[in-house]
C-alpha positions as CSV (number, residue, x, y, z in Angstrom):
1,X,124.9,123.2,144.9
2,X,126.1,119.9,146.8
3,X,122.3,118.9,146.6
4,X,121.8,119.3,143.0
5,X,125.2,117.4,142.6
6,X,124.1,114.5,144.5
7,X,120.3,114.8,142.6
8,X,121.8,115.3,138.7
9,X,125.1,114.5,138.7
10,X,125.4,114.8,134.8
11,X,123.1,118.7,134.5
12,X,125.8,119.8,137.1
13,X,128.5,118.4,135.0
14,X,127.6,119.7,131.5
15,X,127.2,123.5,133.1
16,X,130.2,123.2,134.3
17,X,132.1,121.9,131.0
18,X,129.8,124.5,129.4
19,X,131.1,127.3,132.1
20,X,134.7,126.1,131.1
21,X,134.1,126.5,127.5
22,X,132.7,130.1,127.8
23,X,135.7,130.8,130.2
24,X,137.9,129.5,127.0
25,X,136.0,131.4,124.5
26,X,136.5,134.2,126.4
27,X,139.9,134.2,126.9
28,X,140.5,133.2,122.9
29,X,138.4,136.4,122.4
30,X,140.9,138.9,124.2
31,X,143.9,136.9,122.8
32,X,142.7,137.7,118.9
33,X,144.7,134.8,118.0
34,X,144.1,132.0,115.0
35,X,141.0,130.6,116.8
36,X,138.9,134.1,115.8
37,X,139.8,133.1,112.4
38,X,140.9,130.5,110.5
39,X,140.8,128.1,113.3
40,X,137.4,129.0,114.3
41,X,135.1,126.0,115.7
42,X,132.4,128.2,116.1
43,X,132.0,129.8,112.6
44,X,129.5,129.2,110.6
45,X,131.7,129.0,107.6
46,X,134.0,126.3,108.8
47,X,130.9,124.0,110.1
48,X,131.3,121.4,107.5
49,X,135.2,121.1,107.5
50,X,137.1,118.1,108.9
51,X,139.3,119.4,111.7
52,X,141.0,116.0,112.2
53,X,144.8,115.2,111.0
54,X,145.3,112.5,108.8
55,X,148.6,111.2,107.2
56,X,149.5,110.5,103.6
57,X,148.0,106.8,103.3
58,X,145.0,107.9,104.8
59,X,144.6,111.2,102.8
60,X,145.5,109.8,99.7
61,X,145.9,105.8,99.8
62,X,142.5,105.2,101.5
63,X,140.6,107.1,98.2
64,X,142.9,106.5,95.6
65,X,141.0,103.9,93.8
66,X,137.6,106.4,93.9
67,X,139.8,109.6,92.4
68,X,141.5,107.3,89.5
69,X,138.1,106.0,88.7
70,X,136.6,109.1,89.1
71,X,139.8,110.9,87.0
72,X,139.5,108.5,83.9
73,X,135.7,108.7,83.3
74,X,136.4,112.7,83.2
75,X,139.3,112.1,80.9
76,X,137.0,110.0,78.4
77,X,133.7,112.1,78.7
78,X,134.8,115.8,79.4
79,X,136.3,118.3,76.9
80,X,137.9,120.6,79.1
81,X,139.5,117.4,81.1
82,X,140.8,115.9,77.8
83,X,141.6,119.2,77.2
84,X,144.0,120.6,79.8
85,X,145.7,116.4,79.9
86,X,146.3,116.5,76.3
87,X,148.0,120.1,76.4
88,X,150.1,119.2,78.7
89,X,150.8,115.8,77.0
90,X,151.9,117.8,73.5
91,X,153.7,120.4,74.8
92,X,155.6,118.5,77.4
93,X,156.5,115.6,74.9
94,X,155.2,116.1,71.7
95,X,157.0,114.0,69.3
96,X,159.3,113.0,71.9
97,X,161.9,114.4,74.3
98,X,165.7,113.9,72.5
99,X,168.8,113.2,73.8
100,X,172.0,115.1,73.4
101,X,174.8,113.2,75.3
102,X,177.3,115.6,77.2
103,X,179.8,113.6,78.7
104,X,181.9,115.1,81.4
105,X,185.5,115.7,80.0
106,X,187.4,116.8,83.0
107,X,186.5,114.2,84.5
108,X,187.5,111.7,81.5
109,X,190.6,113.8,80.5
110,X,189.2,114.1,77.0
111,X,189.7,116.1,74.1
112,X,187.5,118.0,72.3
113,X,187.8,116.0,69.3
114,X,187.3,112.9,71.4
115,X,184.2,114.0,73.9
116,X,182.7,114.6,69.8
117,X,183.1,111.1,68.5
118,X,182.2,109.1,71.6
119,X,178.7,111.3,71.6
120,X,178.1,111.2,68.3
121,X,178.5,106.7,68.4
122,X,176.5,106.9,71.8
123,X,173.3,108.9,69.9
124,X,174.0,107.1,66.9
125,X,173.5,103.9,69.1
126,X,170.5,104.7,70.9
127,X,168.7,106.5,68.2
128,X,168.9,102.8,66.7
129,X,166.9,101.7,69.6
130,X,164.6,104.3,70.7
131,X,163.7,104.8,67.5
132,X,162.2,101.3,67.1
133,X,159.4,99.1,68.7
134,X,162.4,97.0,70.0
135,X,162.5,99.0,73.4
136,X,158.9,98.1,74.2
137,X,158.2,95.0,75.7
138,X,154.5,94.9,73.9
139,X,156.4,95.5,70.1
140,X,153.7,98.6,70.2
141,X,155.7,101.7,70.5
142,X,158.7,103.5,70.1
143,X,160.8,105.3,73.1
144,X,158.9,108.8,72.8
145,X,155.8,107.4,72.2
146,X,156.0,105.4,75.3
147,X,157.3,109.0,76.9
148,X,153.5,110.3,76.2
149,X,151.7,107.0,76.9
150,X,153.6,107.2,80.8
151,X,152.9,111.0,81.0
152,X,149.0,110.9,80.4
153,X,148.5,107.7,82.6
154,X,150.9,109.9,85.3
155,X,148.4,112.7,85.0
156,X,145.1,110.6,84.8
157,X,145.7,108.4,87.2
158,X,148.2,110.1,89.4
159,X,151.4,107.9,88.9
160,X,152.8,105.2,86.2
161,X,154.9,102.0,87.5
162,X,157.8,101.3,84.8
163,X,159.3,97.8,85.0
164,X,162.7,97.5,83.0
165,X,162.5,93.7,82.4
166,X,165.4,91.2,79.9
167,X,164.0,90.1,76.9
168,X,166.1,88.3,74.8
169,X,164.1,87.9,71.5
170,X,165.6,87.2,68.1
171,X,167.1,89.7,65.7
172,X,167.4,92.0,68.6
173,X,170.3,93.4,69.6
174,X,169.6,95.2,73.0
175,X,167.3,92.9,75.9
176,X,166.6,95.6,78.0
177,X,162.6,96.0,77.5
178,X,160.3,99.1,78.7
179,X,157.0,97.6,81.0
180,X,154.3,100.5,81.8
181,X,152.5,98.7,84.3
182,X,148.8,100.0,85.0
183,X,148.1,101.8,87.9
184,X,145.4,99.6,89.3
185,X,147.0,97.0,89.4
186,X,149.4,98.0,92.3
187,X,147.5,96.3,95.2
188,X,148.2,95.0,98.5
189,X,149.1,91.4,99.7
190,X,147.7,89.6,102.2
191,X,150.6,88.9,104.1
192,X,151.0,90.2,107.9
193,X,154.6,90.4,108.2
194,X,155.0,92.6,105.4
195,X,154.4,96.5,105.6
196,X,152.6,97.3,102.8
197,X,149.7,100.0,102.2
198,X,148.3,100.3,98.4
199,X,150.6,97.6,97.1
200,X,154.1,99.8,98.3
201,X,156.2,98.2,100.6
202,X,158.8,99.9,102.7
203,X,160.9,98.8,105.7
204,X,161.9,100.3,109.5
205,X,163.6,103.5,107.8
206,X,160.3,104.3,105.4
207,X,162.7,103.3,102.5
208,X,160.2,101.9,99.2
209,X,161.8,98.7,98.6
210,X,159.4,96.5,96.6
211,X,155.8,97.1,94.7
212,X,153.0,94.6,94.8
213,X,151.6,94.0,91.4
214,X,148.8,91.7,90.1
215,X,150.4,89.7,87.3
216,X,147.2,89.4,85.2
217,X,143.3,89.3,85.1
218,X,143.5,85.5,85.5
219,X,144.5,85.9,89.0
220,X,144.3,88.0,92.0
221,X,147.5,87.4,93.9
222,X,150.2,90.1,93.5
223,X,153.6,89.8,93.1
224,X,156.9,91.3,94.5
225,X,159.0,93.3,92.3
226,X,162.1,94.8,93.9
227,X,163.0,98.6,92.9
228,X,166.5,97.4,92.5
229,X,168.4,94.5,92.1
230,X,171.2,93.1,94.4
231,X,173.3,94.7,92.0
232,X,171.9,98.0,92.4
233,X,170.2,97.5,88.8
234,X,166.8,99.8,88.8
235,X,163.7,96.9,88.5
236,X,161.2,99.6,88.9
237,X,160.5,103.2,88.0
238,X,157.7,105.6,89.2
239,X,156.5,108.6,87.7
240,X,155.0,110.6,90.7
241,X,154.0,114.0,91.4
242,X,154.9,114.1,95.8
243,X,153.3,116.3,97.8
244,X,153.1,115.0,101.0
245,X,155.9,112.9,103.4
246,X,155.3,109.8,103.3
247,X,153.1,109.8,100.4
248,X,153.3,105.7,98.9
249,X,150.4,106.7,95.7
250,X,149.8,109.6,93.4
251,X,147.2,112.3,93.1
252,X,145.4,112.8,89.8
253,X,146.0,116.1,88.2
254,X,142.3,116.1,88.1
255,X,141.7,115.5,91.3
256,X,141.2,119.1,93.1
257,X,138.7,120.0,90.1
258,X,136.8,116.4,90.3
259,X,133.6,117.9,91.3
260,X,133.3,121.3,89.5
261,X,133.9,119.4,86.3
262,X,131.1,116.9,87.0
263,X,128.9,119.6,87.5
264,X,130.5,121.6,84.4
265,X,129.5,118.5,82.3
266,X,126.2,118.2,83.8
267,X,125.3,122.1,83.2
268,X,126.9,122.0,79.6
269,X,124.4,118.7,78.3
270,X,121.4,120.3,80.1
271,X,121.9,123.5,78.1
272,X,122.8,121.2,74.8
273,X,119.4,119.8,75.8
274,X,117.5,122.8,76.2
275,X,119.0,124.2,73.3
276,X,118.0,121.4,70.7
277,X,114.4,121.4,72.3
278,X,114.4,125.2,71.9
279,X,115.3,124.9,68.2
280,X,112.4,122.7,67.6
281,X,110.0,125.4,66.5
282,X,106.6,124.4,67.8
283,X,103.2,125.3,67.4
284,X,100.1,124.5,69.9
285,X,96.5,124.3,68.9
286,X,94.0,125.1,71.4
287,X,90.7,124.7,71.6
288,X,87.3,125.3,74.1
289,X,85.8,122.5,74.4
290,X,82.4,121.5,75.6
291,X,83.3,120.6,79.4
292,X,81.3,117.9,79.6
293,X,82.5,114.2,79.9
294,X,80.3,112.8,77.2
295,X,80.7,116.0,74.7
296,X,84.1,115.5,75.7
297,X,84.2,111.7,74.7
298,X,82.0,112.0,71.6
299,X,84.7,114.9,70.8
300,X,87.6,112.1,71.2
301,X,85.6,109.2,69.1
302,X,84.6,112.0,66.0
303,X,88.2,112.8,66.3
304,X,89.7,109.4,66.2
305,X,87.6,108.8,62.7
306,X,88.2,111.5,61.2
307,X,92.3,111.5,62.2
308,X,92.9,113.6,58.7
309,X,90.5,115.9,59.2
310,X,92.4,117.1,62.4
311,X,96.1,116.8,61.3
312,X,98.2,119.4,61.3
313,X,101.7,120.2,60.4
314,X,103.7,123.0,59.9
315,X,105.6,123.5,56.2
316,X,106.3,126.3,53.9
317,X,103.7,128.8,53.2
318,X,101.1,126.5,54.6
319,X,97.3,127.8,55.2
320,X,95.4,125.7,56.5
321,X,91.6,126.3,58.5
322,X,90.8,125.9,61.7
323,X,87.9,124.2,63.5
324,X,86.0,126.6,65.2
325,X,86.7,128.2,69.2
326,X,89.9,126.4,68.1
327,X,93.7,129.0,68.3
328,X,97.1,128.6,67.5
329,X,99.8,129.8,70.2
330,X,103.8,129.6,69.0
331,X,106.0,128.5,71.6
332,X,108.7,131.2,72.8
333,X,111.9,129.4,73.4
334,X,114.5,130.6,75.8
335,X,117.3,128.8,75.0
336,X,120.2,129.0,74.5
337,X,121.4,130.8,77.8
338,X,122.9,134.3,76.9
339,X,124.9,133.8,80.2
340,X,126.0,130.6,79.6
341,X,129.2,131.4,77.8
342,X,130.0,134.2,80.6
343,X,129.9,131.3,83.2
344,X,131.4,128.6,81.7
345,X,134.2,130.9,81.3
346,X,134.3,131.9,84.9
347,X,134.4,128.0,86.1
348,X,137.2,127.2,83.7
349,X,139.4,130.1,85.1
350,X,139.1,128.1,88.3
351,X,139.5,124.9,86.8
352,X,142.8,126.8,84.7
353,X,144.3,128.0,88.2
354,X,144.2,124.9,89.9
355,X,146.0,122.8,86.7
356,X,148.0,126.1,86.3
357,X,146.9,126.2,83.2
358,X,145.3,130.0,82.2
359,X,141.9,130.0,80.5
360,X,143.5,131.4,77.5
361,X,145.1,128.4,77.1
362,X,142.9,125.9,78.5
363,X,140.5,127.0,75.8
364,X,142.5,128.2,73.4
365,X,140.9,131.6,73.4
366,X,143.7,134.1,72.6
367,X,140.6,137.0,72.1
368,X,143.1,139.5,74.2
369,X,146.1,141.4,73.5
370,X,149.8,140.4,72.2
371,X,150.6,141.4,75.8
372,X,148.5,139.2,77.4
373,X,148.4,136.2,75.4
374,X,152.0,135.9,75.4
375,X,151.9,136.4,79.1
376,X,149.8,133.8,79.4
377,X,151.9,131.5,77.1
378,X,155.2,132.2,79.2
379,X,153.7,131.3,82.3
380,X,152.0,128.0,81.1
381,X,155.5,127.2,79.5
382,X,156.9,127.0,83.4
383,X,154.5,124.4,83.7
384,X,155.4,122.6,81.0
385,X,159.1,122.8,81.8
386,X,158.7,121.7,84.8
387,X,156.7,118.9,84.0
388,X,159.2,117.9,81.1
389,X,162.1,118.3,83.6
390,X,160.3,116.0,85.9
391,X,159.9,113.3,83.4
392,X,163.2,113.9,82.2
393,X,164.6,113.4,85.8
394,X,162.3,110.1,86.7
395,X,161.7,108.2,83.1
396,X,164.4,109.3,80.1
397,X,167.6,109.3,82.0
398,X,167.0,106.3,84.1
399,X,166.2,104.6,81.1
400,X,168.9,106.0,79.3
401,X,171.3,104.7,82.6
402,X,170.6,101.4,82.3
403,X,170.5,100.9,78.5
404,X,174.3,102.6,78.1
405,X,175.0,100.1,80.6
406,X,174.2,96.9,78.1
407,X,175.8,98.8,75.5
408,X,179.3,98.9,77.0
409,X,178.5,95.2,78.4
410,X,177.5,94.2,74.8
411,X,180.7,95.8,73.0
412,X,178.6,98.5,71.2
413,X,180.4,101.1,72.8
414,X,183.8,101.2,73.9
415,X,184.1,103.5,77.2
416,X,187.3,103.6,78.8
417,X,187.4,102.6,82.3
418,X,183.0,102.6,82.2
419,X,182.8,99.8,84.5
420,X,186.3,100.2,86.9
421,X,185.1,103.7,88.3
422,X,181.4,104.9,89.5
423,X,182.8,108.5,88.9
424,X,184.0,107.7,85.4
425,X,181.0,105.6,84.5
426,X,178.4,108.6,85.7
427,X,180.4,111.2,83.9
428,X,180.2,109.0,80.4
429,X,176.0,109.3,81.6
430,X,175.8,113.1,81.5
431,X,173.1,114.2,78.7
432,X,170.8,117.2,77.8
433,X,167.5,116.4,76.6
434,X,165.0,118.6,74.8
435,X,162.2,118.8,73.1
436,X,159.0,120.9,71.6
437,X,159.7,124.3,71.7
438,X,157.5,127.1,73.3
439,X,154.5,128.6,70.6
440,X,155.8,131.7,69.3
441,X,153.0,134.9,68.8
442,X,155.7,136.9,66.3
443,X,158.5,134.5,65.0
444,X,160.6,137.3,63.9
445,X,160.7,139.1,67.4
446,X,161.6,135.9,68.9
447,X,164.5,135.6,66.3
448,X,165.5,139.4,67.0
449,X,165.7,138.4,71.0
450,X,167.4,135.0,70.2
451,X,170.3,137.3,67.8
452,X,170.6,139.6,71.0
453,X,171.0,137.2,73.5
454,X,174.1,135.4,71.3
455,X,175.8,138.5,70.5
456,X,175.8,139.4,74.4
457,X,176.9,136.3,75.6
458,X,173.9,135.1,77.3
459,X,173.2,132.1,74.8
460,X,174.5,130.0,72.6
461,X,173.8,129.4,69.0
462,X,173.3,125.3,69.9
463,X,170.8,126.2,73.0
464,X,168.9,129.1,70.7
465,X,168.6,126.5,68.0
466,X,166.9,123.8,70.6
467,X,164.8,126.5,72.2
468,X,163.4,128.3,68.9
469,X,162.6,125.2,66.5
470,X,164.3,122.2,68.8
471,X,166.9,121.4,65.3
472,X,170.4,120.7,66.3
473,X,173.0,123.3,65.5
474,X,175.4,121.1,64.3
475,X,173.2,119.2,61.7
476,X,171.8,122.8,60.8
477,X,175.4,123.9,59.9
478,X,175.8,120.1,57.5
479,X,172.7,120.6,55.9
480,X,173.2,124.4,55.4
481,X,176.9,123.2,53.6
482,X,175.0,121.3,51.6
483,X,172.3,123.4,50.8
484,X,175.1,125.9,49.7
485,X,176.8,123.8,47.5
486,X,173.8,122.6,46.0
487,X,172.9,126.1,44.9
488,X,176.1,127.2,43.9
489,X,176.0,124.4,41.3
490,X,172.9,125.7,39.7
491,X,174.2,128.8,40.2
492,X,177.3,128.0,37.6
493,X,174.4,125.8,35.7
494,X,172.6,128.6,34.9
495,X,175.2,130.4,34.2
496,X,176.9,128.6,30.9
């Protein structure tokens, strides 16, 4: 053994990392731990997986720009894609998330009759601006149209940057402005003392404290933006789904199902194809022809001269003769595939589970029972809720923050003791928001339910109202006064 050490050194030393190894495997095998299974190197099912660890920037960061790329071209070319964002964007905003201020009044030491009249001014107020084009920095769109133009560019492209920028511009009584900045323009600067990885900047405690942004296509140098002010004023929002610590960028809601809907796209034009080729009903001629190459040519000479002689078309209740040896042979089409429905289904239930969206709804196919398609409409609605609650949380109330902020600096609103007291200024902040209601199967069993949950205490008229139609109870009850009155006059009316 020394000998053959001294003459091959390295044979000597792979057997005995390869007797080490078998030693190991060996031991694993008697152990029936993780490494028989899911950790298995040897399996052939795990051969093409990446066993390394990476961290967030290099999961995420280092492909961003290849899945938001990749994420918008499916948005613009591929039905189910379009379809699952665009659910999500109507049922999560729809015509637009609400407020419904709900100051705190133990905290304020308010009445009743008082908490009433300061909401009622501070909705009054903002319904003035959100209402209007005023709040966009563009002059393009209203608050809750801006709510579904940062929601879809959240789920194509995996977040939106929100810059809340002064503009002081005539006839305009608020300055605060609305910014949605595009994604791909978050980049990072070439500066060495700064740590920064896909345009986010954070310092010693992993604390965000600035973005990069390119300012325009004219140039290619970015620019710092702060997420607050030295005042503590919010400079930047960000509307991102995290799923890893120390995640800087977002994921694209598309981006588990990138490559099945490729191929899903691929599969459905080739069977489009097919299927318009198919429906071209053809007919070939045959004929036996002399095989040799001058009979063949004279053939192809006679038969360019005489180029009417030989043409023929199908039409209706056409006979026509044939030259003779010459056949006719229909073609049989195959198309369309009887099990291309069948599949297509199949991949969308995968493409459903990972968006947690269920096929039903992804396609809109409510072919099963009232059971089941109402099943499948409760548990989408968790989705949806927690999307909107999300949004809520990271767009409507910061926004709503800092404008209530301008209106008591402005005079607009008069809040007692707004600016002496953080407490008392957060507690004049509190708000509900609300928005499209969930898609009701039977209207009149929902109504039933909504009855028996008031008369047992577990609702409220004002949250049944929101949740069943989205109308405010309040205004129901004015316009229901009104409505009365109205009839009871051409009730007496018809009456003389």
């Amino acid at each position: 053994m020394k000998i053959l050490e001294k003459i091959a050194p390295r044979f000597m030393a792979n057997r005995e990392r390869a007797r080490r190894e078998l030693k190991l495997e060996k031991l694993k095998t008697e152990m029936l731990n993780y490494s028989q299974h899911g950790a298995s190197t040897r399996k052939n099912a795990f051969r093409e997986y990446d066993d390394n660890l990476y961290d967030a920037d290099e999961d995420i960061g280092d492909n961003k720009e290849i899945l938001m790329a990749r994420s918008r071209q499916l948005y613009m070319g591929n039905s189910i894609a379009i379809g699952a964002i665009r659910k999500m964007r109507t049922n999560v905003v729809g015509t637009g998330i609400k407020l419904k201020p709900k100051i705190n009044k133990k905290i304020l030491g308010l009445t009743d009759d008082e908490v009433s009249q300061i909401q009622e001014n501070i909705q009054t107020v903002w319904e003035l601006w959100a209402n209007s084009v005023e709040c966009d920095l563009e002059r393009q769109s209203n608050f809750y149209q801006l709510q579904s133009l940062a929601l879809i560019t959240q789920l194509v492209d995996g977040e939106c940057f929100v810059l809340l920028p002064f503009e002081k511009r005539k006839n305009e009584f608020f300055e605060l402005k609305i910014k949605l900045i595009d994604s791909s323009r978050c980049v990072t600067p070439n500066i060495s003392n700064v740590d920064a990885k896909n345009g986010v900047e954070i310092n010693k405690k992993g604390e965000i404290v600035a973005y990069w942004f390119i300012k325009n296509k004219f140039t290619l140098i970015p620019e710092r933006v702060q997420v607050t002010g030295e005042n503590g004023r919010k400079n930047v929002l960000v509307l991102m789904e995290k799923e890893r610590i120390g995640q800087r960028r977002g994921v694209p809601l598309l981006a588990p199902v990138i490559e099945m809907l490729s191929q899903i796209t691929k599969f459905t034009n080739a069977e489009l194809m097919n299927a318009v080729v198919s429906s071209m009903f053809s007919v070939f001629i045959t004929s036996e022809v002399n095989a040799n190459p001058i009979s063949n040519m004279f053939q192809q000479q006679n038969s360019n001269q005489n180029n009417r002689k030989n043409d023929y078309s199908l039409g209706s209740g056409t006979i026509m003769e044939l030259e003779p040896g010459q056949d006719v042979k229909f073609a049989e089409p195959t198309r369309p595939n009887t099990q291309f429905d069948n599949f297509l289904f199949a991949m969308c239930k995968q493409v459903g589970t990972a968006l947690e969206i269920p096929v039903e709804v992804l396609l809109s196919n409510f072919n099963a029972s009232y059971s089941a398609s109402k099943a499948s409409l409760e548990e989408v609605w968790k989705t949806y809720m927690m999307r909107r609650e999300w949004l809520i949380s990271n767009f409507c109330q910061p926004i709503f923050e800092e404008w209530l902020d301008e209106a008591v600096a402005k005079g607009y609103l008069e809040l007692k003791g707004y600016f002496d007291n953080p407490l008392i200024r957060k507690a004049y902040q509190q708000a509900e928001w609300y928005g499209e209601t969930q898609s009701q199967l039977d209207p009149y069993k929902e109504i039933k339910a909504a009855q028996l949950r008031i008369e047992t205490g577990v609702s409220t008229v004002a949250r049944e109202a929101r949740n069943l139609n989205g109308s405010d109870w309040k205004e129901n009850i004015e316009q229901r006064k009104a409505e009365i009155k109205a009839m009871g006059g051409l009730i007496n009316d018809s009456s003389k």
